[in-house]
VOGU-3710 file (C-alpha; in Angstrom, 3 decimals, decimal comma):
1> xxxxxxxxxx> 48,296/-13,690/-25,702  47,515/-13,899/-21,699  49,543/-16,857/-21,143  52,527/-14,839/-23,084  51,924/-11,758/-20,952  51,834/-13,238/-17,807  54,825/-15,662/-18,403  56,727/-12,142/-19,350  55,278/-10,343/-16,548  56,678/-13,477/-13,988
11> xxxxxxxxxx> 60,202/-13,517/-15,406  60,590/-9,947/-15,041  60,205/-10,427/-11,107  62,907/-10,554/-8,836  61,909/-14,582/-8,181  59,416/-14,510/-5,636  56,141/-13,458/-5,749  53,545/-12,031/-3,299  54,307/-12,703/0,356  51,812/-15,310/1,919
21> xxxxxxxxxx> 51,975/-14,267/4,898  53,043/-11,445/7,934  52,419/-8,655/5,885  53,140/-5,024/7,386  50,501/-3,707/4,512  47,969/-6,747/3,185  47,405/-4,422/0,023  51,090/-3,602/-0,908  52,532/-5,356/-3,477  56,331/-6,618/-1,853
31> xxxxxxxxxx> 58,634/-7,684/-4,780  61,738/-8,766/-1,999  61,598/-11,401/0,632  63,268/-11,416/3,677  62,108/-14,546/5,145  61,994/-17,522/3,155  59,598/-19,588/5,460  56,698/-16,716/4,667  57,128/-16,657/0,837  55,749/-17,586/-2,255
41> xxxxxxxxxx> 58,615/-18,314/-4,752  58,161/-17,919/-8,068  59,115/-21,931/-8,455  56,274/-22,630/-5,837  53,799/-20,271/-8,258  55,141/-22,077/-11,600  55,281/-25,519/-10,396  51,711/-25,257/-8,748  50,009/-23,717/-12,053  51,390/-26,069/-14,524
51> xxxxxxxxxx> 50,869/-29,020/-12,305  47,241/-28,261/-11,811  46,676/-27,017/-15,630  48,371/-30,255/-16,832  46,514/-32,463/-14,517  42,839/-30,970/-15,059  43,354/-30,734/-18,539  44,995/-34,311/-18,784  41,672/-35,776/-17,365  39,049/-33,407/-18,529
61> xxxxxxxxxx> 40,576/-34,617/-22,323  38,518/-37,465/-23,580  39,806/-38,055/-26,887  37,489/-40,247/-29,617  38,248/-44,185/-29,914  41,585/-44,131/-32,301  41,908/-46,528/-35,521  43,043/-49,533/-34,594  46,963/-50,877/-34,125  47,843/-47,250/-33,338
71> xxxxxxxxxx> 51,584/-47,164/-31,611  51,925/-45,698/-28,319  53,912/-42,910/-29,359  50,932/-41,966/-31,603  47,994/-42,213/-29,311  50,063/-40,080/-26,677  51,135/-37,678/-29,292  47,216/-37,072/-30,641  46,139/-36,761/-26,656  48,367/-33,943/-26,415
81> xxxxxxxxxx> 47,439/-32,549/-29,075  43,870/-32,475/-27,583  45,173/-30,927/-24,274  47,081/-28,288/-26,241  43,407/-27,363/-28,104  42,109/-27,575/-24,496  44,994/-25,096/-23,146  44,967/-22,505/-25,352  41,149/-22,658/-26,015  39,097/-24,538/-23,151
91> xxxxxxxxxx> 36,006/-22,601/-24,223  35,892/-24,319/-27,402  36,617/-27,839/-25,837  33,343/-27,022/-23,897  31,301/-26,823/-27,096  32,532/-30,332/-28,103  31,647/-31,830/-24,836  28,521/-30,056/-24,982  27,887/-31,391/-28,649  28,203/-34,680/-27,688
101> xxxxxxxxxx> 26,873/-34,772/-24,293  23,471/-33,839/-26,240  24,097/-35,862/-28,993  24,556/-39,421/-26,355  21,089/-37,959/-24,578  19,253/-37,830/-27,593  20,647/-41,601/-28,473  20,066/-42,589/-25,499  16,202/-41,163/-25,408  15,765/-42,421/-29,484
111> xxxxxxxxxx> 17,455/-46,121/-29,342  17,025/-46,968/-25,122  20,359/-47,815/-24,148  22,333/-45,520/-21,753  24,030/-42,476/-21,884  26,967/-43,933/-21,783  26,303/-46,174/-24,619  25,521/-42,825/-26,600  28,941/-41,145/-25,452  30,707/-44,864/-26,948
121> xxxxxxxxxx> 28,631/-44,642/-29,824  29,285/-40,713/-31,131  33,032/-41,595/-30,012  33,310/-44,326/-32,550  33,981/-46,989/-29,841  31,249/-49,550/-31,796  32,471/-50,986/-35,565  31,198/-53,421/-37,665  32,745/-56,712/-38,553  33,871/-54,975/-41,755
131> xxxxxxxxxx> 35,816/-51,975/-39,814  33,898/-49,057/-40,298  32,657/-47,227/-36,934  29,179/-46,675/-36,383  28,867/-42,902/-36,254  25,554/-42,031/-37,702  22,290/-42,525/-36,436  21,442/-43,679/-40,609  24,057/-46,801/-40,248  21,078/-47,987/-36,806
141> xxxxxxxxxx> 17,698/-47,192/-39,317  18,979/-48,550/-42,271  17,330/-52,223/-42,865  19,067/-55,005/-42,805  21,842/-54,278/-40,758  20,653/-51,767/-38,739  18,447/-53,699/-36,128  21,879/-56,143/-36,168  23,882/-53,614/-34,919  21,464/-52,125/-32,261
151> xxxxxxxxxx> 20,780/-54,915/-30,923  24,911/-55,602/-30,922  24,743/-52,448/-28,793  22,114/-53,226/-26,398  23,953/-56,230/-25,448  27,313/-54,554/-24,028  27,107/-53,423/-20,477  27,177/-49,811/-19,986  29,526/-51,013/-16,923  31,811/-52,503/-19,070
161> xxxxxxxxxx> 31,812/-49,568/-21,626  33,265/-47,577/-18,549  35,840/-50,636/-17,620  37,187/-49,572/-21,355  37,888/-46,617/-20,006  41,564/-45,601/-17,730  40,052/-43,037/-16,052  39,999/-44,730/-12,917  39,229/-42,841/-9,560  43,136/-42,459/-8,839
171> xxxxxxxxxx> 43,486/-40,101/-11,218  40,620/-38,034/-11,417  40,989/-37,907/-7,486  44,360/-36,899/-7,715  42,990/-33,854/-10,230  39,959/-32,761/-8,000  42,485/-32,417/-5,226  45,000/-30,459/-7,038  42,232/-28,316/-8,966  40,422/-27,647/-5,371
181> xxxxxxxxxx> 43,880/-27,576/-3,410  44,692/-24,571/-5,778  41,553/-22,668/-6,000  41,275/-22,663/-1,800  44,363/-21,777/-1,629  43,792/-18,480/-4,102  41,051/-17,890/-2,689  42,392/-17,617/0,854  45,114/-15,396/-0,769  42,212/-13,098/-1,241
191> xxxxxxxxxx> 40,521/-13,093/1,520  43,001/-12,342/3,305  43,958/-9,431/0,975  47,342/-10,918/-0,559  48,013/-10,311/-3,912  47,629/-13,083/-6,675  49,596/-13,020/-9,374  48,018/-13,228/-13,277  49,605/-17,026/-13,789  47,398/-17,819/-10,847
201> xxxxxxxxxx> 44,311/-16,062/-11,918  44,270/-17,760/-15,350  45,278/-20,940/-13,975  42,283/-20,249/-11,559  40,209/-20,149/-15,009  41,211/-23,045/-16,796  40,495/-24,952/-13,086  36,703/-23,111/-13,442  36,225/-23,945/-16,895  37,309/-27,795/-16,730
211> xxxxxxxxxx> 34,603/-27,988/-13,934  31,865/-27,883/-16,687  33,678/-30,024/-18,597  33,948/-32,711/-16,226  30,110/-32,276/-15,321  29,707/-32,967/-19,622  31,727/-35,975/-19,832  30,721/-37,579/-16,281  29,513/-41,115/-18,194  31,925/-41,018/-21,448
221> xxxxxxxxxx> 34,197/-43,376/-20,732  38,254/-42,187/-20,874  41,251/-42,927/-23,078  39,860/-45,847/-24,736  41,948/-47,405/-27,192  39,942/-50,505/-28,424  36,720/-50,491/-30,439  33,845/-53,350/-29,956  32,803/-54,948/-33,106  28,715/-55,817/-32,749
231> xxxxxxxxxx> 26,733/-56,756/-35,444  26,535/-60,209/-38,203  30,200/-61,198/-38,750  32,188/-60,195/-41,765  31,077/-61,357/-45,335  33,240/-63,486/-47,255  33,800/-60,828/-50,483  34,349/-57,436/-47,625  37,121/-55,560/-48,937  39,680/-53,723/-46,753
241> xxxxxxxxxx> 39,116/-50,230/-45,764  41,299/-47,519/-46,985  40,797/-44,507/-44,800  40,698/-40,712/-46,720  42,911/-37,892/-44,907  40,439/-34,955/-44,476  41,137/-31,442/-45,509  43,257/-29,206/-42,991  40,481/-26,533/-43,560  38,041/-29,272/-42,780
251> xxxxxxxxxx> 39,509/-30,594/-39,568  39,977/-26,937/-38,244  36,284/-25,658/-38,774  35,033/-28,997/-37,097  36,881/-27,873/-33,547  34,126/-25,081/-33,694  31,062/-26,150/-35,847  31,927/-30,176/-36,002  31,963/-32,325/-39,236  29,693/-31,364/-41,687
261> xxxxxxxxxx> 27,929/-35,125/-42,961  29,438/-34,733/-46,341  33,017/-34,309/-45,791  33,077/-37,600/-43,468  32,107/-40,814/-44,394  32,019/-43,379/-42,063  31,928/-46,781/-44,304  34,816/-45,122/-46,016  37,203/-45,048/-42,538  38,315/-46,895/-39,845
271> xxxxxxxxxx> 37,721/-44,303/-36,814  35,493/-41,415/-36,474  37,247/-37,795/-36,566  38,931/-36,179/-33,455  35,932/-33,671/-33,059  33,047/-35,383/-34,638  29,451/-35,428/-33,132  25,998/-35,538/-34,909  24,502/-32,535/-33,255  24,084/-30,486/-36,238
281> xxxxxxxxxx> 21,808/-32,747/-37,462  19,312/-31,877/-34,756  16,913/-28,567/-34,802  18,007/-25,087/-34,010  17,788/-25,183/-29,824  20,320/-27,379/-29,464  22,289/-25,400/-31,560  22,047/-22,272/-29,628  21,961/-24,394/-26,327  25,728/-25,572/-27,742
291> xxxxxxxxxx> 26,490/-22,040/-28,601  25,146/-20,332/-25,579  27,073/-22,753/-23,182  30,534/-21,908/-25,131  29,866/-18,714/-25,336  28,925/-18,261/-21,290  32,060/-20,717/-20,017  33,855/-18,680/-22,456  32,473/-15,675/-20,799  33,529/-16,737/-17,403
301> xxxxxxxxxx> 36,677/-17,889/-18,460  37,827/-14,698/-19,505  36,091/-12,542/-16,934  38,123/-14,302/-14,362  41,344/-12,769/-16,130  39,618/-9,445/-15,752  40,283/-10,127/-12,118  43,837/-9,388/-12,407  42,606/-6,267/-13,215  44,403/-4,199/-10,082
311> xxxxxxxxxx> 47,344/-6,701/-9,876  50,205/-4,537/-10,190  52,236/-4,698/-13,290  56,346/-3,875/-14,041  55,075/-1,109/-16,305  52,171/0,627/-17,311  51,707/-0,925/-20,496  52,130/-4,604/-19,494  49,159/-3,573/-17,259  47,162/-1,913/-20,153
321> xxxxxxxxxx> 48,195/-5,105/-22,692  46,235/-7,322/-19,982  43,510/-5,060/-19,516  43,063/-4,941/-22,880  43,345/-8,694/-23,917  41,188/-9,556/-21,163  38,684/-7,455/-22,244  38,594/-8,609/-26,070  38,642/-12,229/-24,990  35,272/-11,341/-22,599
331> xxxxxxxxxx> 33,267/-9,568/-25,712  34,584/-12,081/-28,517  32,123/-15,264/-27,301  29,685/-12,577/-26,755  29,644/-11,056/-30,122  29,593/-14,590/-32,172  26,751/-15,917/-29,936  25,260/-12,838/-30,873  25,983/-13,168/-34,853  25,001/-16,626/-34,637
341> xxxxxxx> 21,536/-15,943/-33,226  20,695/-13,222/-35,623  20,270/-15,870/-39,160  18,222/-17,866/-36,743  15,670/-15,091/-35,544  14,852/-15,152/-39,029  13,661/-18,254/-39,954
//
């Protein structure tokens, strides 16, 4: 709804937003331009918001290993996919990367292998000889193949785990620098008492919000395409793996709550979901530290829109449709945190 209203509000303007500079009154809003050296064209606000959305969102995505012998045109189509989920709601991409930031700590503490090695494990990165990924902590317990394929694990370098990855420091410097390039310069837009318009102040958000989920996926490895088979080799009788397609209603819920244990099973595919993690296997606080996170960056994200708040507006209800959706979006992660503690008080 935001991202409609300010794209409306924008092409209603003449085609330049606020001034940057020499202005007779800092707090007037100036729709006209007279010198082109001192303004902000609407291009120049466009071009700058998408660029940095696309490029912090582009890295901040770190989609789960794919099945194998995947086309190109496939694995790009599913990343986008991600980004859009990540665009339109980056609060709820934080509760994934929470889920399985916890999820490759508690690995990590249980089994002793790195953090990293938990992040490849929960993102189905490590298969058997058979096929199937290794995605619950069952498949590493279970005698006899279970001390096989932890000790499979141990072996791999945690620095070659990250050499999987193509997130190399190119790119994600090439995102910091766009995410902080933008955020000084808003910021020195209102210091110095120039307006900002709303494409700016949510693009300011979705900068904010990709910060946490940077700090969350700091040692998962990116974009990796190839799983690492570990464990005895394949059997003689194995029998080829045909994946089940998930219910719609199945793959939806699991953005928010992730895959319940009985509607995925992992000797009976070739890859682990798009949003799968084993947190909800684990005891209540780490439940309501996943919830509480989502629900604060979701919080934050949306206050941030409230700061549009005075921006002026080409009518009085475009400026009441913002208030308003800026204000629903603030109490909504507010009001589920709060309806998800309440069950939980009472046990």
């Amino acid at each position: 709804m935001l991202l409609f209203l300010f794209f409306v509000h924008l092409a209603s303007r003449k085609g330049y937003a606020a001034p940057v500079a020499n202005l007779p009154n800092a707090r007037a809003s100036i729709d006209s331009c007279d010198d082109i050296n001192t303004c902000w064209k609407l291009f120049d606000v466009i071009w700058g918001c998408l660029a940095t959305i696309f490029a912090c969102t582009w890295v901040s995505v770190h989609p789960n290993v794919p099945s194998p012998n995947q086309s190109r045109p496939a694995l790009l189509w599913h990343r986008l996919k991600m980004m859009l989920v990540g665009i339109i709601t980056p609060e709820i991409m934080v509760g994934f990367a929470a889920r399985q930031f916890l999820e490759a700590r508690t690995l990590s503490n249980e089994f002793g292998f790195s953090r990293t090695h938990g992040f490849f494990f929960c993102m189905g990165g490590f298969v058997s000889s058979v096929g199937y990924p290794l995605a619950t902590k069952r498949q590493l317990r279970l005698l006899p193949l279970g001390p096989e394929f932890l000790s499979g694990i141990r072996v791999v370098a945690a620095a070659d785990l990250m050499d999987k990855g193509k997130g190399d420091a190119l790119s994600k410097g090439v995102a910091l620098v766009q995410g902080l390039w933008f955020t000084t310069q808003c910021l020195a837009r209102i210091h110095q008492h120039l307006s900002v318009t709303e494409l700016e102040v949510a693009t300011l958000a979705f900068a904010v919000v990709n910060i946490f989920i940077w700090l969350l996926r700091w040692d998962k490895p990116l974009d990796v395409e190839r799983q690492i088979v570990v464990g005895p080799p394949k059997p003689p009788d194995a029998q080829p793996i045909a994946p089940t397609r998930l219910p719609l209603w199945v793959r939806l819920s699991s953005v928010i709550t992730g895959f319940p244990r009985r509607h995925y099973d992992p000797l009976q595919s070739t890859s682990v979901p798009s949003f799968w993690s084993l947190l909800f296997a684990k005891g209540r606080i780490e439940r309501i530290g996943v919830f509480g996170m989502t629900a604060l960056v979701g919080i934050v994200f949306s206050a941030i829109h409230c700061g549009a708040w005075s921006v002026n507006f080409p009518t009085v209800e475009e400026r009441w449709m913002w208030r308003s959706c800026s204000l629903v979006i603030t109490v909504i992660p507010a009001f589920f945190f709060t309806r998800y503690l309440a069950p939980l008080r009472d046990r």
